[in-house]
TIPA-842824 format. One line per field, with one value per residue (C-alpha): residue number from 0; residue in three letters; x, y, z. Coordinates in steps of 0.2 Angstrom, whole numbers. Layout:
BEGIN
resi NUM/...
resn ALA/...
px X/...
py Y/...
pz Z/...
! end
This chain:
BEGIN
resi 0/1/2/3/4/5/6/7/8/9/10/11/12/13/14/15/16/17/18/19/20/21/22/23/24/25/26/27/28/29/30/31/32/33/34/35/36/37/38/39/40/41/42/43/44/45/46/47/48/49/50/51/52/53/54/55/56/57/58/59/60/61/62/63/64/65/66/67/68/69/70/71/72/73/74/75/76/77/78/79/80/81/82/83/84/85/86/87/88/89/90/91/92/93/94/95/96/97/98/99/100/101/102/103/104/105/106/107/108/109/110/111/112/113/114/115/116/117/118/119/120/121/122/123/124/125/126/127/128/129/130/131/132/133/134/135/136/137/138/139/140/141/142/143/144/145/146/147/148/149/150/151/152/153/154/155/156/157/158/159/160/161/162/163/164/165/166/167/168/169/170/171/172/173/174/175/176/177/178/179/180/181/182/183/184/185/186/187/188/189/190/191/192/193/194/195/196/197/198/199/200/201/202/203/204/205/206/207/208/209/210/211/212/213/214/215/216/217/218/219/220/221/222/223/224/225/226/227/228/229/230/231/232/233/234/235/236/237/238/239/240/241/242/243/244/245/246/247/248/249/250/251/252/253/254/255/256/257/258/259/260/261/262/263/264/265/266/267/268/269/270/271/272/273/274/275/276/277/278/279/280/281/282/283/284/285/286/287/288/289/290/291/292/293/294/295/296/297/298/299/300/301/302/303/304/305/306/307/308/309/310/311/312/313/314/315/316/317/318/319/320/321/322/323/324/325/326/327/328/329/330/331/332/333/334/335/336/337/338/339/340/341/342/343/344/345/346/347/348/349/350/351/352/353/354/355/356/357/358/359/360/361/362/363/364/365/366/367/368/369/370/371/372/373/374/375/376/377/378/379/380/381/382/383/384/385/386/387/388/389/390/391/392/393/394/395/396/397/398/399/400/401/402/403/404/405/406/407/408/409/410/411/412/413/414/415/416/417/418/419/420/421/422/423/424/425/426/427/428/429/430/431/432/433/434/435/436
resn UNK/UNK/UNK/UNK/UNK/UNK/UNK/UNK/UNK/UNK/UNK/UNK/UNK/UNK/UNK/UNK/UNK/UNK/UNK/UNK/UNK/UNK/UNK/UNK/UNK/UNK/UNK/UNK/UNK/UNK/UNK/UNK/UNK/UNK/UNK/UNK/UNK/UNK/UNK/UNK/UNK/UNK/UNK/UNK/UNK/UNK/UNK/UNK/UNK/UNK/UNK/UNK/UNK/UNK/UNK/UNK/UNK/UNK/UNK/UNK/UNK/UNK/UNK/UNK/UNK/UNK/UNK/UNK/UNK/UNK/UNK/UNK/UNK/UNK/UNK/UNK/UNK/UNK/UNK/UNK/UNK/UNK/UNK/UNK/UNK/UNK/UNK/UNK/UNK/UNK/UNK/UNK/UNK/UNK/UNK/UNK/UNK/UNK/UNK/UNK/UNK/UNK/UNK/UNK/UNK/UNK/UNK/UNK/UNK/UNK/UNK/UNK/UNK/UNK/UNK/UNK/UNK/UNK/UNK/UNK/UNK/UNK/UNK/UNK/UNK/UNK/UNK/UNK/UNK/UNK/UNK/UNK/UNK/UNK/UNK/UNK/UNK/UNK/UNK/UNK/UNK/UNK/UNK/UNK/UNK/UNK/UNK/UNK/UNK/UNK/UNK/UNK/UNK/UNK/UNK/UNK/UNK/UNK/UNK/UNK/UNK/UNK/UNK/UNK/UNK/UNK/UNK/UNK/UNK/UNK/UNK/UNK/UNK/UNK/UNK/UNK/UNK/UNK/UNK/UNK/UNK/UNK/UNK/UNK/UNK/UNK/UNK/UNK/UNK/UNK/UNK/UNK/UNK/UNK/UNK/UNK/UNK/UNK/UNK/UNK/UNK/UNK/UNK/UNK/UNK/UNK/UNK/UNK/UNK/UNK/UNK/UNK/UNK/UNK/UNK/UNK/UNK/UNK/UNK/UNK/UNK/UNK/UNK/UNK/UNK/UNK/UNK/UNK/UNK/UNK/UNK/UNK/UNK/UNK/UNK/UNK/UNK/UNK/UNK/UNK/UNK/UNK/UNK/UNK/UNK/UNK/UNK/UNK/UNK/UNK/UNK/UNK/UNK/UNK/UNK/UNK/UNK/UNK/UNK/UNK/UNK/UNK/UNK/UNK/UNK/UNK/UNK/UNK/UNK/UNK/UNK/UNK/UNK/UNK/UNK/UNK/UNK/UNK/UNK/UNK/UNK/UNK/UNK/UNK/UNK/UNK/UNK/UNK/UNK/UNK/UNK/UNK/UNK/UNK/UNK/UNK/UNK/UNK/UNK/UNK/UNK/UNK/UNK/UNK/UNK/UNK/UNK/UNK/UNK/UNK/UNK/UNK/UNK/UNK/UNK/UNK/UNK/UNK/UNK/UNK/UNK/UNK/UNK/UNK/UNK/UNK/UNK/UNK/UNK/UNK/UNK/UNK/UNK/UNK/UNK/UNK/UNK/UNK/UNK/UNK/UNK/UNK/UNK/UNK/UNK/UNK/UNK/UNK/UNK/UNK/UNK/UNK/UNK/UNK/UNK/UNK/UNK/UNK/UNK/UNK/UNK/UNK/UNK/UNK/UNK/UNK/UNK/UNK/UNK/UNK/UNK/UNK/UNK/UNK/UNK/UNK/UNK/UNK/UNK/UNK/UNK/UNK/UNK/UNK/UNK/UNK/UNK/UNK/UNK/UNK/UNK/UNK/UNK/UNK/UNK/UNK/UNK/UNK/UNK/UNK/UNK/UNK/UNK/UNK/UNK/UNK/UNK/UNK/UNK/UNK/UNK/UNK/UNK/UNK/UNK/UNK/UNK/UNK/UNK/UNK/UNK/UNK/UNK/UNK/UNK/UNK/UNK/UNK/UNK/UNK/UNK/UNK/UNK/UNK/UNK/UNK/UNK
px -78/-78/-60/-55/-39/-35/-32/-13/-16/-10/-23/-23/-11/0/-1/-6/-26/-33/-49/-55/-58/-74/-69/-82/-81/-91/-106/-109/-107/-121/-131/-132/-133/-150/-156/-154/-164/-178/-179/-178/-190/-203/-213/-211/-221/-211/-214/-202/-199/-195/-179/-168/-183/-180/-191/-181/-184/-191/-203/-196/-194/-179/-179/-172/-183/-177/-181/-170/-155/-154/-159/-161/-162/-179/-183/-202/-205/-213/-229/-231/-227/-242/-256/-251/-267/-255/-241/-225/-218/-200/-205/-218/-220/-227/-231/-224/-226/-206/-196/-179/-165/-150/-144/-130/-121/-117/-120/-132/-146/-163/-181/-189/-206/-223/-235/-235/-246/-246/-243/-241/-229/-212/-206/-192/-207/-220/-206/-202/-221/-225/-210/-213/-229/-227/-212/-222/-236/-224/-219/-201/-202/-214/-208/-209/-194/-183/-166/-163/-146/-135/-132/-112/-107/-88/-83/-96/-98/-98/-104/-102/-88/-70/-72/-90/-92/-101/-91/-76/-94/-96/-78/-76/-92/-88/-70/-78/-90/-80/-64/-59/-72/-65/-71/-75/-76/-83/-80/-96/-100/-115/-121/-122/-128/-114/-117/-134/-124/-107/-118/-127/-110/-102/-118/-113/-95/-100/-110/-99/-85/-96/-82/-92/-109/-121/-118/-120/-127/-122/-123/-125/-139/-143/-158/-169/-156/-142/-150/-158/-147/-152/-171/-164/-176/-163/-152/-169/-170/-151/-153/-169/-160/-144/-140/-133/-145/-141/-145/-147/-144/-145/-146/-156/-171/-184/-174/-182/-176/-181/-166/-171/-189/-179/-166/-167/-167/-166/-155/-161/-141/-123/-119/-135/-134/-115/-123/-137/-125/-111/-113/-103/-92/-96/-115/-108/-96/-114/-122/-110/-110/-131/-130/-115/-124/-141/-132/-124/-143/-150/-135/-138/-156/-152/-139/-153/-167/-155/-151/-169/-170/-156/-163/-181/-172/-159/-178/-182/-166/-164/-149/-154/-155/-170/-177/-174/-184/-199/-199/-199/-213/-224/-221/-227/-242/-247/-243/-252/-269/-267/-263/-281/-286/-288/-305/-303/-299/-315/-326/-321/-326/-341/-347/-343/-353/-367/-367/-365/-382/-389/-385/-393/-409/-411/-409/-420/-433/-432/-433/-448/-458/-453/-461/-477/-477/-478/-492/-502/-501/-506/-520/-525/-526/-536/-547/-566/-568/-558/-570/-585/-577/-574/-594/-601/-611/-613/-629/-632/-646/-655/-643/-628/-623/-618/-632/-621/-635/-654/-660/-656/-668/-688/-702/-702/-684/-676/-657/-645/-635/-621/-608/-590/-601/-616/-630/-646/-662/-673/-685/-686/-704/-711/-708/-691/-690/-683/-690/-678/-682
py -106/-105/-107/-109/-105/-121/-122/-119/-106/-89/-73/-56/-50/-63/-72/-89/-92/-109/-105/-108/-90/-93/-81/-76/-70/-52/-60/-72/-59/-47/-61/-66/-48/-46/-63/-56/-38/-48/-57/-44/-31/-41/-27/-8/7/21/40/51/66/61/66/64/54/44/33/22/15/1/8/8/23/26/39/41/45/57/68/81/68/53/46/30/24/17/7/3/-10/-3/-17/-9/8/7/4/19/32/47/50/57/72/77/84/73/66/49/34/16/-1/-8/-22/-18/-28/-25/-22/-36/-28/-13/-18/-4/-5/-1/0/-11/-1/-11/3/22/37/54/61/80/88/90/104/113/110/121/131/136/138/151/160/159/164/180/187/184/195/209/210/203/192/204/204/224/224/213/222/216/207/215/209/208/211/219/207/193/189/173/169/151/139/136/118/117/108/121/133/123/122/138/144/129/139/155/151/142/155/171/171/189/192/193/185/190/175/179/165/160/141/135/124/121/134/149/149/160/176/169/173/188/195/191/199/214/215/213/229/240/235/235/227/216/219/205/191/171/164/144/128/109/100/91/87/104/102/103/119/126/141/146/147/158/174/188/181/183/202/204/197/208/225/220/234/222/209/191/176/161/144/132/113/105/108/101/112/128/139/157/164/159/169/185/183/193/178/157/147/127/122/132/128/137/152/154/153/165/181/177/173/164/176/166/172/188/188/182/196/209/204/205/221/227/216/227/245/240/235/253/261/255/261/278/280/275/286/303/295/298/316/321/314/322/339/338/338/354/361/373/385/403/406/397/407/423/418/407/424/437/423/427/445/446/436/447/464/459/452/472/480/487/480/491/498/487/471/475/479/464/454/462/459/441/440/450/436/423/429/429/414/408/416/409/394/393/404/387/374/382/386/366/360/373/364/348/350/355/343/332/342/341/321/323/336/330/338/325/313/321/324/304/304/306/318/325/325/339/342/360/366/359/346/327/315/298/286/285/283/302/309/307/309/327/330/343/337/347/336/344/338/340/356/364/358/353/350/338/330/314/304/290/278/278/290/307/322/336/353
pz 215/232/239/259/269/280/298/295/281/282/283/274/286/284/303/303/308/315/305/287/278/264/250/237/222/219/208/225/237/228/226/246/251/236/246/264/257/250/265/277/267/258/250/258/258/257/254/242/231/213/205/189/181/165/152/143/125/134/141/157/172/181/195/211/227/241/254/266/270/258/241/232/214/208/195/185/174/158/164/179/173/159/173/183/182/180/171/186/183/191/209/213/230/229/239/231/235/231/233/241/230/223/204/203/187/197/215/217/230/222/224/210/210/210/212/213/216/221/237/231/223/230/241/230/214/227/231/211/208/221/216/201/200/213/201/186/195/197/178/182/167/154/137/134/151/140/129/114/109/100/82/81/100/105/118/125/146/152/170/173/184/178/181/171/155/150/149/138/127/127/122/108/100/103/92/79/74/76/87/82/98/116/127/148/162/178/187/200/208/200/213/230/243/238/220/222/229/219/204/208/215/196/188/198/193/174/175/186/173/156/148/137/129/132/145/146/161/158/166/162/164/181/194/202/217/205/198/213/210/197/205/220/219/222/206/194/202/197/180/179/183/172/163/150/141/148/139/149/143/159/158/143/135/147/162/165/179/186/179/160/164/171/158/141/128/135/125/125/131/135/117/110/119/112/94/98/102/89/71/59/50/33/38/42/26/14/23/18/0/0/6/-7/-21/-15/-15/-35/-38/-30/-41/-55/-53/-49/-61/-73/-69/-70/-85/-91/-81/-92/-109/-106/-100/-112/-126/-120/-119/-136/-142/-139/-155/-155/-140/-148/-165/-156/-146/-162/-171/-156/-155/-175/-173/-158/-169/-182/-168/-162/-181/-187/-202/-220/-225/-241/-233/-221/-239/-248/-233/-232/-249/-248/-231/-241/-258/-245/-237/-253/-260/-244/-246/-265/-258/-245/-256/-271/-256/-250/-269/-273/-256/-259/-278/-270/-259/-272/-280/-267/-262/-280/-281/-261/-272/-271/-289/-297/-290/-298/-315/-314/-314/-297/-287/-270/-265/-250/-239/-236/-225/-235/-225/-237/-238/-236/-232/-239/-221/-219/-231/-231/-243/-249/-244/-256/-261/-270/-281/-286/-302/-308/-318/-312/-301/-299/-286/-284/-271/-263/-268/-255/-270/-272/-286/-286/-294/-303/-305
! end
């Protein structure tokens, strides 16, 4: 592949050269330049903050290291990578063990990683930390500080650069979902070391003008240096004090700035943010019909209960004709409650009280005689004379008291042994015999 220009040849310039010229082809010209780095650095140690890191499908991290001045891309296999005790995080510092070679497709120089391990976090990461935590401590990023959003806003702010993808994002969005809203730019850098104040000074402009009603704070994604603006402390005070509530939607998901804490809502991306201050008009339009479909449904409801007012009041309601004669009933009854009544009317009630009364007494005086009749004639059956007419005796003692047992009497005892008729004496002999006299 390798060609040469003889003695007599002509070089790039077109005069003739008494020397061969080696041309290479690109693939042989990375290839001897990746030798000539192995061989010169075998295996480096070199210190460095970590940036725009990346794990592939593979399993394998891509990253780039850097400090004040320079930066260079990194590469670790998924092998290596799996044995690392810690998991790097963008910002770290490290320490790694490389190889210094060269990635022939692109001609990149790159440090293929062997080993890795933490020398600290990076400076801009301390830096956001201790900022972060000091405005936290003074309640710049409370909940109770934040305004809400407004539900359909008049006009929508956009702070963000002319040139950025975001904000073509932004505005595709924004005419999509409702592109009867106007839209405000306040055009600021957002990166490099004039876009802190460019921002701050657009935030001012958007509330001395109060020409729209909420504001988007957009940018596209990038490293912590590419969004260091948007970590600057005096922008998070101005987005705090904003007297309009500011959305912020900066970078991607994983890309949280200061100004997304101070802000009043944060939005994953540019795009998001669009769609969190303006809806659709179909959602708008199905909202609109709800709310008519719920004020026919209330309707209907009210309509209904008068109609049931009406019907019960309309049962009450009577001619006055009716009045009048419900009103002359009453009077007649109450006339004839004060009328005294006749002396007759008072006689014949008494007399009926009076046989009443009577009839009551005969009763009482023929329950009584029939329950009396049949006592007796319990009493009689009870009687101890119907025993002694059945032909026994009583035998008494002197002082009239029954004689039930032989034990009770002795020899010479008189008994008085009496009968259904008449009575008799007689005397206990020690022989068993009795005498009568």
């Amino acid at each position: 592949m390798n060609q040469a220009f003889g003695e007599q040849g002509l070089d790039f310039s077109g005069h003739s050269s008494s020397k061969a010229v080696e041309i290479l082809v690109v693939s042989e010209l990375v290839r001897r330049v990746a030798g000539l780095l192995e061989r010169e650095f075998p295996l480096l140690r070199v210190r460095g903050e970590i940036s725009n890191l990346s794990l592939a499908s593979s399993g394998h991290l891509y990253f780039s290291l850097k400090d004040r001045l320079s930066q260079i891309r990194c590469v670790m296999f998924r092998t290596k990578a799996q044995s690392l005790g810690f998991r790097p995080k963008e910002g770290d510092l490290v320490d790694v063990l490389a190889q210094l070679c060269v990635y022939e497709p692109r001609g990149d120089m790159q440090l293929q990683i062997e080993n890795m391990r933490p020398a600290g976090q990076g400076n801009l990461q301390l830096q956001y930390l201790r900022l972060r935590q000091k405005l936290q401590a003074e309640g710049l990023f409370d909940q109770d500080r934040k305004r809400p959003l407004p539900a359909l806003p008049k006009a929508i702010g956009v702070i963000t650069s002319l040139q950025a993808a975001a904000l073509r994002d932004v505005l595709a969005t924004l005419a999509q979902r409702m592109p009867s809203i106007p839209v405000v730019i306040y055009p600021a850098s957002v990166q490099g070391l004039a876009a802190p104040q460019e921002l701050i000074d657009a935030l001012r402009l958007a509330n001395t003008r109060l020409d729209c009603e909420v504001l988007l704070l957009v940018r596209g994604g990038g490293s912590i240096e590419d969004l260091w603006a948007f970590n600057d402390e005096a922008l998070a005070r101005s987005i705090a004090a904003s007297t309009i509530p500011v959305v912020a939607g900066i970078g991607h998901e994983s890309d949280v700035c200061l100004a997304d804490f101070a802000a009043d809502a944060r939005a994953p991306t540019p795009t998001a943010a669009a769609a969190q201050v303006c809806p659709t008009w179909q959602s708008l339009q199905a909202q609109l019909e709800g709310r008519v479909q719920t004020m026919q449904l209330r309707w209907q409801s009210y309509l209904r209960r008068l109609e049931q007012v009406t019907d019960h009041l309309s049962r009450q309601l009577k001619a006055p004709s009716q009045h009048l004669q419900a009103r002359a009933l009453a009077w007649h009854a109450l006339s004839q409650r004060l009328r005294p009544p006749p002396l007759e009317r008072l006689s014949q009630k008494l007399e009926m009280q009076a046989e009443t009364l009577r009839q009551r007494m005969l009763q009482s005086l023929q329950n009584r005689q029939m329950s009396l009749e049949a006592y007796e004639r319990q009493f009689a059956l009870l009687s101890p004379q119907r025993v002694l007419e059945r032909g026994y005796a009583i035998a008494l003692d002197e002082s009239g008291k029954v004689v039930s047992d032989s034990l009770q009497v002795k020899d010479g005892d008189r008994l008085n042994l009496r009968f259904a008729k008449g009575a008799v004496h007689a005397i206990v002999s020690a022989d068993g015999e009795s005498r009568t006299g």
